[in-house]
N, C-alpha and C positions, 0 to 999 in steps of 0.2 A: 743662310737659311734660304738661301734660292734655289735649292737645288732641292730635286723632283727625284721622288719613290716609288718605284710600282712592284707590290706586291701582289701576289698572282697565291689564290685557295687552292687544295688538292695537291694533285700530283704534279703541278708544274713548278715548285716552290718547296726548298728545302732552308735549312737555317746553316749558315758560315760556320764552320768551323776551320779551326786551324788545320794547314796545311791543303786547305780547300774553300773553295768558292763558290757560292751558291749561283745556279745557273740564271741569267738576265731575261727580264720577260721584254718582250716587242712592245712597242710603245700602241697605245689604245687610241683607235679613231675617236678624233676631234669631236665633239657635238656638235649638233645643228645651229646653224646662226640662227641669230633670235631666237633660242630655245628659250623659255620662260624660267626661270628657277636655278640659271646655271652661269651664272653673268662674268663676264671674263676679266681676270684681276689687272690685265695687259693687254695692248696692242700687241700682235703677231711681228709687226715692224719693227717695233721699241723693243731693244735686246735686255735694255736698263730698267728697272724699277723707278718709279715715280719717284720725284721729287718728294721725300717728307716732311712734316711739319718742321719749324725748328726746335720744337720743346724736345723730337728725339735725336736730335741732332748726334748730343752728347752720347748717344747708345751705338751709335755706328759702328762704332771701331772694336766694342765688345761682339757685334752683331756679327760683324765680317769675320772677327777671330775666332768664332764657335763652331763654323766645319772645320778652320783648321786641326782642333783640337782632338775629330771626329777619329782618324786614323788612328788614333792612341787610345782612342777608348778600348777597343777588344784588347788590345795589351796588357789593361790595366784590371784586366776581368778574372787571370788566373789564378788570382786566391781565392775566386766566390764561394761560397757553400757547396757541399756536395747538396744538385740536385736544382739547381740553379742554373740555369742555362745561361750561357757568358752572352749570348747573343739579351740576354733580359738585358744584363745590366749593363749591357753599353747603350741598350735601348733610354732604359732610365737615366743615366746620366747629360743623355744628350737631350732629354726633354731637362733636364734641371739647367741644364746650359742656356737652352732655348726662353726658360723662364727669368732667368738672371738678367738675358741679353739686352731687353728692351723691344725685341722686335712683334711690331702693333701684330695685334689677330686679326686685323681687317686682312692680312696677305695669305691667313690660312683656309685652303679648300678640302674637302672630305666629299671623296663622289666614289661611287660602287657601279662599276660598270661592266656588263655579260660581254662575252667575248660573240663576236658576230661570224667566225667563219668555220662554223658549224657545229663546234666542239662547247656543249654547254655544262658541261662536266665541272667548271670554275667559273668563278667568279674574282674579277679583278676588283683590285680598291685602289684611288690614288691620294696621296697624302702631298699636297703642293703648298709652295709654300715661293712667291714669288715667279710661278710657272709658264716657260715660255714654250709652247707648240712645238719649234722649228729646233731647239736647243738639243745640246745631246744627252743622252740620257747619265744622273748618275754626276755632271759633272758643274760644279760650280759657275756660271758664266762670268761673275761679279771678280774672280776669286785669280792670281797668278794661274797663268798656264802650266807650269812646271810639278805644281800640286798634285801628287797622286790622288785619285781616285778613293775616297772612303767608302769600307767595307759595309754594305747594307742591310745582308740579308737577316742577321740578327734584328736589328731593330723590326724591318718585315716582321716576322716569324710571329712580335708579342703585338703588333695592330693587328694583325689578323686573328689572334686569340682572342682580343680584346672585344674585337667588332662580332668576334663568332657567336659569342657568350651575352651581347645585347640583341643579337636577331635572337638566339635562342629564347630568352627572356620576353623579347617581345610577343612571338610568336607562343608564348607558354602561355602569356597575360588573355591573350587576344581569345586562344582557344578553349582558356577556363569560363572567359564569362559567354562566351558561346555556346557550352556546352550546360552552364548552371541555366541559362536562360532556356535553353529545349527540356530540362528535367525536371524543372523546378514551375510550376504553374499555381499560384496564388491565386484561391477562390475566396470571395467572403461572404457568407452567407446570416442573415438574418433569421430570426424568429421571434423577434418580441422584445429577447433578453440579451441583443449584441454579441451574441457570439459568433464565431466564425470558425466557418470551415476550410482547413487545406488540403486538397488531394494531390498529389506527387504522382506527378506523368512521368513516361517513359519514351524514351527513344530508342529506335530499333534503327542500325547499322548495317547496310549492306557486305555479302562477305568478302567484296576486295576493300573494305576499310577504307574507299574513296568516296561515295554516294552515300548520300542517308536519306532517311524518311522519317519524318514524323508522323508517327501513328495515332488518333484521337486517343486521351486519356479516357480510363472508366467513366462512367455516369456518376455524375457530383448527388451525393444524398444529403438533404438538408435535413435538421435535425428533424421538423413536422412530418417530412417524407418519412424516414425512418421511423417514427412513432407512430404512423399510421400503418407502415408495413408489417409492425409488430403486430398491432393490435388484430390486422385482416387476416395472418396468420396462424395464430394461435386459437386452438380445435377443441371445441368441450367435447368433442368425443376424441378427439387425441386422451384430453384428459380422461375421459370415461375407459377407456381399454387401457391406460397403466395403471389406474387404480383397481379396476379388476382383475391384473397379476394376481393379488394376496387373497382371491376370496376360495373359500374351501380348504384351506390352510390355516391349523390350530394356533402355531407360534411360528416365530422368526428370531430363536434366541440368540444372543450374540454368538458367532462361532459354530453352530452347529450346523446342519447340512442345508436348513432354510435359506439360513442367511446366507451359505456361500451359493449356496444355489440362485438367490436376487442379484448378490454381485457378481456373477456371471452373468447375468440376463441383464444386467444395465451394461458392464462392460461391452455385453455386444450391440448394445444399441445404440453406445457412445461410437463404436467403430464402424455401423451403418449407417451414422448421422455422418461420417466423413469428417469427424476431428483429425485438428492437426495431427494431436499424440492423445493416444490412451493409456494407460497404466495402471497396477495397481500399488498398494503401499501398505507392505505383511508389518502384524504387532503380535508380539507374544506377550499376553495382559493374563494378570491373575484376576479371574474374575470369582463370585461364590454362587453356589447352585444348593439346591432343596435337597435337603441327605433326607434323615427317615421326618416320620410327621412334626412340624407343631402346633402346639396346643395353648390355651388359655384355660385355666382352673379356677374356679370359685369355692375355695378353703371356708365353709361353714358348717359345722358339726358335719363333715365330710367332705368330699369334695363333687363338686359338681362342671362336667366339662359344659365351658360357655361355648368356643367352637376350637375349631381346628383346619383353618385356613391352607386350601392349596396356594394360595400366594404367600409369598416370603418377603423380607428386607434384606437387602441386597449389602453385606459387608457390616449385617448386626453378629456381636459377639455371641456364642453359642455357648450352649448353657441352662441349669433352670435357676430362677431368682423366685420372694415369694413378697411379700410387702403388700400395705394397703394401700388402695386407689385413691387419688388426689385428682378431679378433674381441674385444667388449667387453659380452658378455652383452645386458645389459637395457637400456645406456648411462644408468645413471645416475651422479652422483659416486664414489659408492663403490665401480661397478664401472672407471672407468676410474683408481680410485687404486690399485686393485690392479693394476693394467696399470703405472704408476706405479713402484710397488713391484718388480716384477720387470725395472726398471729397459729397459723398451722404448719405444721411442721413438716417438709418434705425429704428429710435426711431417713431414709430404705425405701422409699414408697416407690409407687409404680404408676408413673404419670399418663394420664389419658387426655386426650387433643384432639382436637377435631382439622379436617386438613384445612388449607385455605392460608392467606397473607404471605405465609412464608414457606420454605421449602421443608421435607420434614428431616432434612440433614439438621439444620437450624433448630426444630423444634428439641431432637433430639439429645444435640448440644447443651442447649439451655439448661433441659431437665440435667442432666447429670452437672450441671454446674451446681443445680440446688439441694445435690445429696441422693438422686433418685436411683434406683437399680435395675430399673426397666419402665417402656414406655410401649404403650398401646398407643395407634392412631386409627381414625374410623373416618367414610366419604364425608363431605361436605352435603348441605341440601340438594334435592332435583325435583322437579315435578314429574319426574319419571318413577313410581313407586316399586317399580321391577327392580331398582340399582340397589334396593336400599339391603338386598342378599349380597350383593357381590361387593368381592375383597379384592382392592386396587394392590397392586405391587409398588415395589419402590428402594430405594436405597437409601443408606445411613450415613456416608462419604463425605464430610464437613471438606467438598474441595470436589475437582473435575480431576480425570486419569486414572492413570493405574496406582492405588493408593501403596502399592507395595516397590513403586520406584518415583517416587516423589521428585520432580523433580527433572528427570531424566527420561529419556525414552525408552520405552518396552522393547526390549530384542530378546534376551534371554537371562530369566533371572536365577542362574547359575553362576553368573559370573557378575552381581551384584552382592553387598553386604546384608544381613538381615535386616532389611529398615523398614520402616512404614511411615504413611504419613499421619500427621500428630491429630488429622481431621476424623481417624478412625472413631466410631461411639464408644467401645469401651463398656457398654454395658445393652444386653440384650432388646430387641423392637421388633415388633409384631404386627401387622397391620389387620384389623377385623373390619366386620361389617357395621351398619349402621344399625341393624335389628339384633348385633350382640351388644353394641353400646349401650341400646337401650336398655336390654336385659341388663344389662350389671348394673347399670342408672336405679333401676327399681329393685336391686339388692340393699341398694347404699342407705344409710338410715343418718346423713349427716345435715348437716345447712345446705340450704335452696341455694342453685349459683345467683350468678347475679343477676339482673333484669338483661343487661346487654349481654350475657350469655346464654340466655333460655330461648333464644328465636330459631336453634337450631334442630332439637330437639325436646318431646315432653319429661318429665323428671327427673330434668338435669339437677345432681347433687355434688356437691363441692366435695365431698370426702366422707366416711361414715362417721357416726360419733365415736365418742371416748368410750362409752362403755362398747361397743361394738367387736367381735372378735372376726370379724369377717374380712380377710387377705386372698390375693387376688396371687395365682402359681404360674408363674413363663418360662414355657420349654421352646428352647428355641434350636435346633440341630441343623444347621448350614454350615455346608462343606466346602472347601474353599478347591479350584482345579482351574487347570492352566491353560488356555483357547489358544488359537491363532486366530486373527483376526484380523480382516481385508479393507482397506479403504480404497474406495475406485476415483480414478481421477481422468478427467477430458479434458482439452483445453483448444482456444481459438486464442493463434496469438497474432498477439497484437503487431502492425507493419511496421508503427514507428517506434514504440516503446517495447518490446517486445516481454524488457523482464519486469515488468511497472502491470501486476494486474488485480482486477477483480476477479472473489471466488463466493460461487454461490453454492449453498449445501444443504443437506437436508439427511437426517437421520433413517438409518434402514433396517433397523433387528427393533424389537418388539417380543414381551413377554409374552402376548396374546396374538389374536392378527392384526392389532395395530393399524387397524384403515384408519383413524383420525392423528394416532402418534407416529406413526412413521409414512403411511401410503399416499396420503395427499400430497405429503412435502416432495416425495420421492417422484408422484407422476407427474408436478408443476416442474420437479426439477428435468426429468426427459424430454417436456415439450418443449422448453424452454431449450434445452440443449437442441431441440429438433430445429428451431425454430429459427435461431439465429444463426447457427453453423448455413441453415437454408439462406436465411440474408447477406451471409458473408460470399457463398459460392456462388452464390446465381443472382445475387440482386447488387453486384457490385460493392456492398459495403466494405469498406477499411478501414476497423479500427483502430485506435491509434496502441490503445495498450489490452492487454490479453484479458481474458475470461475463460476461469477455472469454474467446471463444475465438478463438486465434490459427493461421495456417498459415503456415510460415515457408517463404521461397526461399534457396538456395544454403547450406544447412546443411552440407554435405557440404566447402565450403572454409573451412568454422571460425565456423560460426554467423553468417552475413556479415548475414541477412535481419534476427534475431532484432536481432543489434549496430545493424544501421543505424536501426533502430526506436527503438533507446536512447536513440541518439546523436543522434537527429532531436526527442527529448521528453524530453532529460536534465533540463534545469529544472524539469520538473513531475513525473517520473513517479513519481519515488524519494517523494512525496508527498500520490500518489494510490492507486498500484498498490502493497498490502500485502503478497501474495504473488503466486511465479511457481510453476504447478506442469505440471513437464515429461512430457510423455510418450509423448519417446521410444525403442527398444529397449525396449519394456516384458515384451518376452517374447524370449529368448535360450537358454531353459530351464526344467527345473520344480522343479528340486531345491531350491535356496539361493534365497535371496531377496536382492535389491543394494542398499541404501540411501543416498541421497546427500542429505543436508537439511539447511538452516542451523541451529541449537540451538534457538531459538526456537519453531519446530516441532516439536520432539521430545514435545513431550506432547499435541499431538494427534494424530499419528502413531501413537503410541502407542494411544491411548483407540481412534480409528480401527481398527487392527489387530486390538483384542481383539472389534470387531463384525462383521469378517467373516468368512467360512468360510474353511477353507481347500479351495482345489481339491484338495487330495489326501486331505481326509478331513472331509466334510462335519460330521461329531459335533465337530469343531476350529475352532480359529480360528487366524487368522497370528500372531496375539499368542503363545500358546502356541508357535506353529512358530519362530518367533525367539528366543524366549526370555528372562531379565530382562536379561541384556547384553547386549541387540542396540546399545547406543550404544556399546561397545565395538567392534565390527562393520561400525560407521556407513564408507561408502566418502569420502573428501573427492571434491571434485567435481574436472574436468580440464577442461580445454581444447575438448577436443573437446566435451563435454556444455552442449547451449543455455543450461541455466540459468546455467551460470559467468557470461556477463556480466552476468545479472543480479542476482547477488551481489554481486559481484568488483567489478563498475565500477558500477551503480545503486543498490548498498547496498537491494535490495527482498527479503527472504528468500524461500529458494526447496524446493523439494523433488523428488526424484527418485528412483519405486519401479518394484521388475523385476523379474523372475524371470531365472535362469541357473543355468548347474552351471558350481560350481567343479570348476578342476581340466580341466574338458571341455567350449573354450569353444567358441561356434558358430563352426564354421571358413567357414563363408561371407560370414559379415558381413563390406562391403563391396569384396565382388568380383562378376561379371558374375553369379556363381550364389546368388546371394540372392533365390532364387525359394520360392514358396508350399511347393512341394513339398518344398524341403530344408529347408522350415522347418518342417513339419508331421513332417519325417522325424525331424526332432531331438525333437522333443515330441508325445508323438499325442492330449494334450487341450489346444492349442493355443488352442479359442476359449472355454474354462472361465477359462482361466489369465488370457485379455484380458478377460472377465469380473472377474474377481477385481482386475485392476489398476484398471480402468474404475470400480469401487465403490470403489476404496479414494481416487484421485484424485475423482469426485465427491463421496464424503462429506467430503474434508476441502474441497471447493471450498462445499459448500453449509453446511458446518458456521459455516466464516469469514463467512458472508454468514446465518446465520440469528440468532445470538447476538449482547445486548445488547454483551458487551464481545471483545473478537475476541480469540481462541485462543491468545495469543502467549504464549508461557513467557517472562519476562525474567527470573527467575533460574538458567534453563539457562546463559545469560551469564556470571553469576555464577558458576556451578561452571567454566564454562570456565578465568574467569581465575585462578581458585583451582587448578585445576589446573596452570594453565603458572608460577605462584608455587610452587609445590610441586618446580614442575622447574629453579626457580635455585637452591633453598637451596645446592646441593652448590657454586657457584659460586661462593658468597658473598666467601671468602677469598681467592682468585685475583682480585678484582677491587679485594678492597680494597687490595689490595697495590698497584694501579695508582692508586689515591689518588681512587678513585670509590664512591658506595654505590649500592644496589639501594634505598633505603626510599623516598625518592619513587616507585617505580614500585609500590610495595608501599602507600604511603598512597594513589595513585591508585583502587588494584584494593578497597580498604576504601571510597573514596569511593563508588564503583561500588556496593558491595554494600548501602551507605545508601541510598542513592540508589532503588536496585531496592526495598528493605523499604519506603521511603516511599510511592513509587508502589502496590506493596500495599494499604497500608492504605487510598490514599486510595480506590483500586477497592473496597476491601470497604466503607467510609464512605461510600459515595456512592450518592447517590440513582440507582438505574435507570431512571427514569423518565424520571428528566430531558435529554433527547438532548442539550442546550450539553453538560452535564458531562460525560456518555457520550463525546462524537465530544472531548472535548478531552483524556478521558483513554487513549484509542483512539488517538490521534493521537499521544500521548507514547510508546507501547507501539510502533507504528508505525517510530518513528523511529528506534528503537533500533539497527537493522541499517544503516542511514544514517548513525550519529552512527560507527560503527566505520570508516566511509571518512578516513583520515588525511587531515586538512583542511589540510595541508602541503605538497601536492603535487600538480603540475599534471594535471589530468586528460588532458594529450592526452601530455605525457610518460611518466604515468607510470596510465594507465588502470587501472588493479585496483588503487585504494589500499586494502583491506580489510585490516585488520591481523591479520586473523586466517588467511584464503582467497585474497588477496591476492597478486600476485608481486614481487618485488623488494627490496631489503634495508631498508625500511619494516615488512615485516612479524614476528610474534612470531616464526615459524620463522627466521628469518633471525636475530633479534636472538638465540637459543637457541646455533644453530651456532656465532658467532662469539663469545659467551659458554664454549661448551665448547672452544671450539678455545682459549683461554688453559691449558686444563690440559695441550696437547698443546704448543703452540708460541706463549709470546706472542710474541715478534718478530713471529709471521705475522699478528697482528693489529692495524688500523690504527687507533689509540687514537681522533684523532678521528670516523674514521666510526663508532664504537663509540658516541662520546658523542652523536653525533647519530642513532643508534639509540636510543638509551633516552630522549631527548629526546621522539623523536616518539611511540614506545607511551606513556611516560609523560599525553604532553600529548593524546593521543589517546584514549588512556581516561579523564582526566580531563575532558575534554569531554562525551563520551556519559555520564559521570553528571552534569554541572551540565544536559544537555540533560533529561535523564531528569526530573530534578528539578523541571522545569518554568517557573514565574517568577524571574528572575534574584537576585531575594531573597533566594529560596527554597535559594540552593544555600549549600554549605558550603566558603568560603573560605580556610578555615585549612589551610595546610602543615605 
């Protein structure tokens, strides 16, 4: 092992083969004496290796005999593998020789030395091993003289691979974190509530790829910065001139030349606001329109017309029906069980309701559960006495979409089977006035309603008597025809998340001109788009994930534009799109404030509230104007409200804020007089108030899109379910009596709350920086309103599986009632459908916490 190597990179070094000899490189000048780092294993003088320990005494004679052995190694190389270089493995064999030998690594050196006389094209390496200066190259000094010479340049060939592929490595290591450290700039910013901001600089390269420069990153926006730059931004006469688009213009019916004429006038204001992408998004929806007149008849020794309404119900069966009037307050269960109760019979009658509590899909419903054949509805109170002529429009659609593709999305129903959906009424609705109700009120010759029904109107009558012959005739002729219909879409995406966003919407077709049901929503939603696209371009903002602003068509028949949206991107949305936030009706009044929000959202909502003023007293904020119970307050959402399908059937949480007076609601919403004026008449700071909503919807849109970890409360969840455990205990014994227990649904609701504390921690444990773990613990938070969709149940069946917001007896409401109704009547209760109610919450909550919980390992299987 005394004998010295020099291997020579590039073109001066080739590898031995048979029949040939790799050419010999010139021995490399000496280094400098005393050089520091390079210490010499030998005197120059001494030809001989040091005297060795005697512990290796015994290795000598193997040591001395391993060059000999060297000259035979390439001999022994011609069976290698194809593809194996013979020079490898004589290489390898002579280091296993070397390892066997005994001989100390104190004698081995490893130095890389440039060649000095001018040619820098290579680089030499020497590999010594007992190395003498003056010695000749290549030749054993220790070793017989008569010794040929062993073959080198093989073993060369793989140090030099060897060595090439750890400078490569090194130089790979060195220039990664070189380069993560210029692009990568870690900011952390405060506001109160610990969060932090990162903005992602950039480096810019000169173009011979040798010189760089670092260029100052954009301006760091903290989140107060950005909340103030909203608030100094946004223009009550921005807002004043989109809301005056609609005035002088009768209707905006879905489909017709108004509406497409809006969604061209926003699509181009989305493309002068300098969105990333604009687009539209075509629906072929069957919608119904007004064929010849209908009418309302009072059948007493003649007939007498009560009115005959330019407004229609929107997806009532057409037809005439003839029956006598039952009134039934609000129609809901417990007002037709009192009906019930005083043992009056509603199987042919024609039920009348006044609007209000619930949606008049719902009231609808009910009635024909109880035998009815048609159903009048007439406004609610107003202290406006002008309303009390005018007939509200409305629709009959026990569900949101196009009820003739259930399910599915609207493209062309040609090549769909004859379906409908099961929410169709089935039996004919009318909607009149409040001055014909009263008329027919003072026809009726039966029992006074009840005391909590008479606050609405004078001579309110529950039904006429027994001897009475006076029936009540509904002609009803709506014609069903087939629209196109446009949903406009902009979007600001987001830099680091890009497919993770928020969408905010607002409704755009209106039976009438619609300033309070679709114009307000529509001009908050343009500033809003103005407003921030301006923050994004010119004020340095980068959000981290996108905002979609959306314009919906045919709102007006049950959310048809917003559903067919869903129903066209159900696979992915509930997965992309974190929240929906609505805003339409944002201004109905100025007193009360209306809330409608998944839980999830409740504590940004929250936080949000206490930063902005209130329009009615600037020294205030809404947080104070609502006060600490406002979730006691919270309104559940309906039917008619856009965001329901995206709840209810998308599982995306949603939110939905407004001004109104209780008690005093606006009587023009939707009827032909939902004009600027009678909306300015009910409120006279009308564009403060779309101010104030307009801030409250962007901050929580920009909030979701600015923070590392997004805004989601998942232990509101938590209190939810603890709440509705709260409202079985009193059950508990009535159930056990039927040879069932509530504790699996009660271990499910503890699973859950593990579940939620886990997730916690892992958000506070977790590195912020790091975007994998961020967007995967973002993505768990995310899902959470999606894990609540009962994965038990067909979606075109049974669309709103939410077990919380949800319709149908899947949900906790439902599993409640028929729980309490054991204390009244169990006979009336159907034991099985019972047990497959607590089946499905059971296993449905027990899901969304193994989902929560992340890796399937991870979750807690014990019953």
């Amino acid at each position: 092992m005394g004998n010295r190597a020099r291997l020579r990179l590039g073109r001066a070094h080739t590898c031995s083969r048979p029949g040939g000899a790799g050419r010999a490189a010139p021995p490399a000048p000496p280094p400098p004496e005393g050089r520091p780092g390079l210490p010499r294993t030998r005197a120059a003088a001494n030809p001989l290796p040091p005297a060795r320990p005697a512990e290796n005494a015994g290795s000598r004679e193997s040591t001395a005999a391993c060059p000999a052995r060297t000259a035979a190694l390439l001999q022994g190389t011609a069976g290698a593998p194809a593809g194996v270089p013979r020079c490898g493995i004589a290489a390898l064999r002579l280091a296993r020789c070397a390892q066997f030998s005994g001989e100390p690594t104190s004698y081995t050196r490893f130095s890389i030395a440039r060649q000095t006389d001018g040619d820098n094209s290579h680089v030499e390496m020497n590999l010594a091993a007992d190395e003498e200066e003056g010695g000749e190259i290549g030749r054993p000094e220790h070793l017989h003289a008569g010794m040929p010479p062993p073959r080198r340049n093989g073993k060369n060939l793989c140090f030099v691979i060897i060595a090439a592929l750890l400078l490569l490595l090194i130089g790979f290591l060195i220039g990664y974190l070189s380069y993560r450290g210029r692009t990568q700039r870690v900011n952390r910013c405060l506001d109160g509530s610990g969060n932090c901001e990162m903005t992602p600089t950039a480096s810019y390269f000169s173009d011979d790829g040798m010189e760089e420069e670092e260029v100052p990153g954009p301006r760091i926006l903290y989140w107060p910065d950005l909340r103030n730059m909203l608030s100094s931004k946004l223009s009550t006469a921005r807002l004043e001139a989109n809301l005056r688009q609609r005035e002088g213009k009768n209707s905006f019916e879905a489909g017709k030349v108004e509406d497409e004429s809006t969604a061209s006038y926003i699509h181009d204001q989305f493309t002068s606001f300098r969105l990333d992408d604009v687009w539209n998004d075509e629906h072929y929806v069957r919608l119904q329109d007004k064929g010849s007149k209908n009418q309302v008849v009072i059948v007493e020794d003649g007939e007498e017309v009560l009115e005959s309404p330019d407004a229609y119900v929107a997806y009532s069966k057409s037809g005439t029906v003839t029956g006598k009037p039952i009134y039934a307050n609000y129609g809901r269960k417990e007002d037709f069980q009192k009906i019930r109760n005083m043992r009056v019979s509603m199987d042919g009658a024609i039920i009348i309701f006044r609007a209000g509590k619930i949606t008049l899909a719902e009231k609808v419903a009910n009635a024909r559960k109880e035998g009815a054949v048609g159903a009048l509805m007439y406004p609610g109170p107003s202290n406006d006495r002008r309303a009390d002529s005018y007939v509200p429009f409305g629709h009959a659609h026990l569900g949101t979409g196009d009820p003739y593709t259930p399910g599915f999305p609207s493209f062309n129903h040609t090549q769909f089977p004859p379906v409908e959906s099961s929410g169709l009424p089935q039996i004919p609705v009318q909607t009149i006035s409040r001055e014909a109700a009263a008329r027919l009120f003072g026809k009726m010759d039966g029992d006074k309603c009840l005391q909590e029904w008479t606050a609405d109107i004078l001579g309110c009558k529950v039904t006429v008597s027994s001897s009475s012959k006076m029936t009540v005739k509904l002609t009803v002729n709506n014609v069903m025809v087939d629209r196109k219909i446009l949903n406009i879409f902009g979007v600001i995406k987001g830099f680091e998340e890009p497919d993770r966003y928020v969408v905010l919407g607002a409704q755009r077709d209106s039976w009438g001109p619609g300033a309070a049901k679709a114009g307000v929503g529509t001009a908050i939603l343009l500033e809003l788009a103005r407003v921030i696209s301006d923050v994004v371009k010119n004020d340095d903002y980068k959000p981290r994930r996108s905002i979609i602003f959306a314009s919906w068509s045919a709102g007006e028949y049950g959310a048809v534009g917003a559903t067919e949206w869903l129903e066209g991107y159900s696979t992915t949305l509930h997965a992309k799109a974190f929240t929906y936030i609505n805003l339409d009706t944002a201004v109905l009044g100025s007193k009360d404030i209306k809330i409608s929000a998944s839980p999830l959202l409740y504590s940004l909502l929250e936080t949000v509230m206490r930063r902005v003023k209130d329009p009615a007293n600037a020294l205030d904020n809404l947080g104070n104007r609502v006060g600490l119970d406002w979730i006691k307050k919270v309104v559940p959402l309906d039917l008619d409200n856009t965001a329901y399908p995206f709840l209810a059937y998308s599982g995306i949480p949603v939110v939905s804020f407004g001004f109104y007076d209780e008690g005093d609601e606006y009587a023009f919403l939707g009827t032909t007089e939902d004009t600027l004026a009678n909306l300015k008449r009910k409120t006279d700071n009308l564009y403060s108030l779309m101010l104030t909503a307009a801030e409250v919807a962007g901050q929580i849109a920009l909030r979701l899109t600015h923070d590392h970890e997004l805004f989601l409360d998942i232990d509101r969840y938590s209190d939810e379910l603890l709440s509705f455990q709260e409202k079985l205990w009193h059950v508990n014994a009535n159930v056990k009596e039927l040879g069932l227990t509530l504790n699996w649904l009660y271990f499910a609701r503890g699973d859950f709350q593990r579940a939620a504390d886990a997730l916690r921690r892992d958000i506070e444990n977790s590195d912020r920086e790091n975007r994998i773990v961020r967007r995967a613990l973002n993505d768990r938070m995310m899902k959470v309103e999606y894990d609540f969709l009962s994965p038990y149940l067909s979606p075109k069946d049974t669309p709103f599986r939410h077990i919380f917001f949800g319709r149908g007896k899947h949900t906790l409401k439902s599993l409640l009632e028929n729980l309490e109704q054991l204390a009244v009547n169990k006979t009336s209760v159907d034991l099985n459908e019972l047990k497959e109610q607590l089946a499905l919450a059971t296993w449905t909550i027990k899901g969304a916490a193994n989902a929560l919980v992340g890796d399937i390992w991870n979750t807690d299987n014990e019953i």
